[in-house]
C-alpha positions as CSV (number, residue, x, y, z in Angstrom):
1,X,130.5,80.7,64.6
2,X,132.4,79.4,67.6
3,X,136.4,78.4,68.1
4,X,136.8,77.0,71.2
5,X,140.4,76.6,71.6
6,X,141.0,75.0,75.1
7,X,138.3,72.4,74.4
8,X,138.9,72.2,70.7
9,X,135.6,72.7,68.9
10,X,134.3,74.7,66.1
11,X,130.5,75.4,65.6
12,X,129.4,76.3,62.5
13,X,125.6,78.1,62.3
14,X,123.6,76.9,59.9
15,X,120.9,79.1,59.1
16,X,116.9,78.6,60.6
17,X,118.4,75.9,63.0
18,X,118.3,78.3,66.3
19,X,121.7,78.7,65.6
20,X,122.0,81.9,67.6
21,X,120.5,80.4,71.2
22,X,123.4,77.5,70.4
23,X,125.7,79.9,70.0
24,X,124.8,82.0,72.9
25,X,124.6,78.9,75.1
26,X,128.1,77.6,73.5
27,X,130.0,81.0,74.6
28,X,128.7,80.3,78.3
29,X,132.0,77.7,77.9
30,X,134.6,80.6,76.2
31,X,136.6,82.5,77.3
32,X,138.6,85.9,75.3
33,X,141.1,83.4,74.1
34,X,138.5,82.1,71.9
35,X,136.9,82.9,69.0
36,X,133.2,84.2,68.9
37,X,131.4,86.2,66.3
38,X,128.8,88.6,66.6
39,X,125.3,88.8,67.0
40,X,123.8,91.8,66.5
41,X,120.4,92.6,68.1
42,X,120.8,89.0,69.9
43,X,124.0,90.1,71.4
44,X,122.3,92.0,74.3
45,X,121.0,88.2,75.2
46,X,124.1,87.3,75.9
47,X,125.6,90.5,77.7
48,X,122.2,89.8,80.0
49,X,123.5,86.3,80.4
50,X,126.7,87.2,81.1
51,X,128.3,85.1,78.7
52,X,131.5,85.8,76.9
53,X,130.8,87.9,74.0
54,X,132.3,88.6,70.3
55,X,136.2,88.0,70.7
56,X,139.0,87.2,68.0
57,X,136.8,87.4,65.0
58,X,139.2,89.6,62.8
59,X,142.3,88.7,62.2
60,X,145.0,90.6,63.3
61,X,146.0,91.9,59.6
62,X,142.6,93.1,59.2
63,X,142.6,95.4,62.3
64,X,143.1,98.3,60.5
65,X,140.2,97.9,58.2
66,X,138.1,96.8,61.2
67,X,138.8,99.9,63.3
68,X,137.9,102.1,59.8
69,X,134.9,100.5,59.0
70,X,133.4,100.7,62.7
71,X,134.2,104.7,62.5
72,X,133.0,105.1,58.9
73,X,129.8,103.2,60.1
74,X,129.5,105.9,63.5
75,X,129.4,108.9,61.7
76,X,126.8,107.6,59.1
77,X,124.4,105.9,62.0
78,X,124.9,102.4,59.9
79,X,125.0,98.9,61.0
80,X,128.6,97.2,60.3
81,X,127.5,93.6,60.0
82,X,127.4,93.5,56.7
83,X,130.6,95.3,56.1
84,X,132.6,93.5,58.4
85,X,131.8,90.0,57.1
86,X,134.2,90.8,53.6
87,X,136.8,90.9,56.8
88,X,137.1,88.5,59.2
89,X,134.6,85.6,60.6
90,X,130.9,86.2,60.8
91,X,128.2,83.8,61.9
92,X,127.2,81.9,58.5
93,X,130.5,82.0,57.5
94,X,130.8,78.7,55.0
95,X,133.9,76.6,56.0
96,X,135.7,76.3,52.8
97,X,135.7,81.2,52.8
98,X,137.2,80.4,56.4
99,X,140.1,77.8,55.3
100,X,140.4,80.2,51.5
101,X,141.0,83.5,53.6
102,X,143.3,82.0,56.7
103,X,141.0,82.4,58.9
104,X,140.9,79.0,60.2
105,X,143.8,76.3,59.3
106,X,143.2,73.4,57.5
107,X,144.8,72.0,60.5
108,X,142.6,73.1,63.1
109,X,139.9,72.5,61.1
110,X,141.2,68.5,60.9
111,X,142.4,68.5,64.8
112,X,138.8,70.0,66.5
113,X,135.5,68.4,66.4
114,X,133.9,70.7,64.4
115,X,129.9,70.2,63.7
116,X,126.7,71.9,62.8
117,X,122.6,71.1,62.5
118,X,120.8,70.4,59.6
119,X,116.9,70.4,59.6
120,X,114.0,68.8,58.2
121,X,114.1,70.3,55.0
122,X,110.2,70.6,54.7
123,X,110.2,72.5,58.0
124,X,113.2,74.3,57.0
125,X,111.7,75.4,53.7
126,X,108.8,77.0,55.4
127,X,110.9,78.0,58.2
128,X,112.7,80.6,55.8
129,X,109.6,81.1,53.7
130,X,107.9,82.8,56.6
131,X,110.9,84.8,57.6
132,X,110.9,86.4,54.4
133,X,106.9,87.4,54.2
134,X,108.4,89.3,57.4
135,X,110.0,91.7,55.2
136,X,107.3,94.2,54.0
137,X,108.3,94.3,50.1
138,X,107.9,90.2,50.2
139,X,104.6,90.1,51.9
140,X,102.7,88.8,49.1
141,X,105.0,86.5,48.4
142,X,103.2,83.0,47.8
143,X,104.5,79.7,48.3
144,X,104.9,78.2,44.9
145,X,106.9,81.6,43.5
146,X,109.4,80.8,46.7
147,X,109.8,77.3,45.8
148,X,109.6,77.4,42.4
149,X,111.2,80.2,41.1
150,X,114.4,79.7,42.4
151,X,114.4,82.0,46.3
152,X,114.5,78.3,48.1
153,X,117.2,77.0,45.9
154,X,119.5,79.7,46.4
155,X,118.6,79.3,50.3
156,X,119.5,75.8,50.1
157,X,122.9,76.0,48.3
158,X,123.5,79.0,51.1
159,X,123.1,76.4,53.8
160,X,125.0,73.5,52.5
161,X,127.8,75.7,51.8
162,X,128.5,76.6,55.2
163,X,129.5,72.6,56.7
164,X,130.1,71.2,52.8
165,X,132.0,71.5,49.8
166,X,130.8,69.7,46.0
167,X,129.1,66.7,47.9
168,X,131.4,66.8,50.7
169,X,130.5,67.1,54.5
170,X,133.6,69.4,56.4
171,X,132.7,68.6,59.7
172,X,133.1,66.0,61.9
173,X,129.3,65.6,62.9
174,X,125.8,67.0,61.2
175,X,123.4,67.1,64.3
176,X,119.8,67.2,63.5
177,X,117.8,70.4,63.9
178,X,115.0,68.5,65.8
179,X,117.0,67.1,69.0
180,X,118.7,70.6,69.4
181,X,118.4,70.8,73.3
182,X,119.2,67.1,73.8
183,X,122.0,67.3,71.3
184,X,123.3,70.2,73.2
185,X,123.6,68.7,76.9
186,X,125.5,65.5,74.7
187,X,127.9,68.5,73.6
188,X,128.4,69.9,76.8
189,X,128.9,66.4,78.7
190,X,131.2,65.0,76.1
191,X,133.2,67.6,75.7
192,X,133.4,68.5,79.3
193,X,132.2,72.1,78.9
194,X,131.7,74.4,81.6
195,X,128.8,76.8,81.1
196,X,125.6,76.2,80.6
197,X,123.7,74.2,78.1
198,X,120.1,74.9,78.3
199,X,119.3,77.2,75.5
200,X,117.9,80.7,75.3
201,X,114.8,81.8,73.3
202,X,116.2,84.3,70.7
203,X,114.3,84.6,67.2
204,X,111.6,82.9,67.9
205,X,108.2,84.6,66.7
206,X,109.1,84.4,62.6
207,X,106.5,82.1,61.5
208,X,103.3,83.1,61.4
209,X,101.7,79.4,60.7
210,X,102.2,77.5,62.9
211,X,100.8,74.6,61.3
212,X,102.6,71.4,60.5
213,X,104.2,71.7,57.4
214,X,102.6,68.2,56.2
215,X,99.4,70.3,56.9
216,X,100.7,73.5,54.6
217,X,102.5,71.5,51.5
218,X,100.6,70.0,48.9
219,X,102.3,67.3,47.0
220,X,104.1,69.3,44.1
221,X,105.7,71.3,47.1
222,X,106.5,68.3,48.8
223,X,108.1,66.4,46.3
224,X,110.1,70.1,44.7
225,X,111.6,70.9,48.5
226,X,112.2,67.2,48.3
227,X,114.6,67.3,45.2
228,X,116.4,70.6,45.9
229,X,117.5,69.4,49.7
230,X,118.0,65.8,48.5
231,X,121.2,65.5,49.7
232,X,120.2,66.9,53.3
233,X,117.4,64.0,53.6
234,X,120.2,61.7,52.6
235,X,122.6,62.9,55.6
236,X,120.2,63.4,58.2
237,X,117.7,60.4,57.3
238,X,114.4,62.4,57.0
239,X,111.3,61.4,55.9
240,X,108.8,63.5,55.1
């Protein structure tokens, strides 16, 4: 997630939709007045860049905590992602945890242009499908049991939940997955960013197939991915 406070924007990162080269090109236009979460391995991306990195992301009452968990973490040689997420902002974060916990104002929230992509729900099926057979207890994991047995509708719900609420659509604009790069130079020129908008390559060698996912669904898959994100096809107009 981004809070750009001088320009007045707030991106929200859906997930599979390079939403961490968006963010990292995004933060090329902040500065430490604004808010930017982190990014763990990806972060060094953005030091290399030279980009401004994760600023303002725990609120001020949840300093102490913040400060605790990072030592706690230290002396045990963990990660603190994870912890720090029950904290303060964090990348996925849904928009309706953010307005719940303070974190953003519902009045912010109704002032910026706020936005997020959505992606062709085929390709974003198989998209997260593949990331998962990356994890070595999931590698025979087969494409029907991810569809079918409930792993693509949780993933689903996950994503909707971070720009909509029962039906509802939080931000000002959905952008589609697919015009990512062109999308993002509209960004930058409309808003009169400074920076620069030409993305960076950052988790990009998850899927194995590289097939076309009209050549990897039959039509049972098809038409299940179709009923579980219908109401993504319905706000971004996709076809299959």
């Amino acid at each position: 997630m981004i809070i750009n406070h001088s320009k007045k924007f707030i991106f929200f990162a859906n997930r599979k939709t390079a939403s961490t080269s968006t963010a990292i090109a995004l933060s090329s236009s902040c500065n430490h007045k604004d808010v930017i979460t982190p990014l763990g391995r990806d972060e060094k991306i953005r030091k290399e860049l030279g980009y401004q990195g994760p600023t303002n992301f725990i609120p001020w009452w949840n300093k102490v905590n913040y400060f605790a968990i990072k030592a706690k973490c230290k002396i045990q040689k963990k990660g603190v992602s994870r912890y720090l997420k029950s904290i303060g902002l964090h990348t996925h974060i849904e928009a309706t945890t953010a307005l719940s916990k303070n974190y953003i104002s519902a009045s912010t929230l109704e002032s910026y242009y706020s936005f997020c992509f959505i992606r062709n729900p085929w390709d974003h099926a198989l998209s997260q499908f593949f990331e998962l057979k990356k994890d070595q207890r999931l590698q025979t994991l087969d494409l029907d049991t991810f569809i079918e047995g409930g792993m693509l509708e949780k993933f689903a719900t996950s994503c909707r939940s971070i720009y909509s609420h029962e039906g509802n659509i939080l931000v000002k604009r959905l952008y589609r997955y697919e015009n990512l790069q062109e999308t993002v130079d509209s960004i930058f020129n409309d808003l009169n960013l400074t920076g620069n908008p030409r993305l960076p390559t950052a988790k990009s060698n998850l899927r194995t197939d590289k097939r076309p996912y009209k050549d990897l669904l039959n039509f049972n898959q098809k038409n299940k991915i179709e009923h579980i994100f219908d109401q993504e096809i319905e706000w971004g107009k996709y076809q299959f």
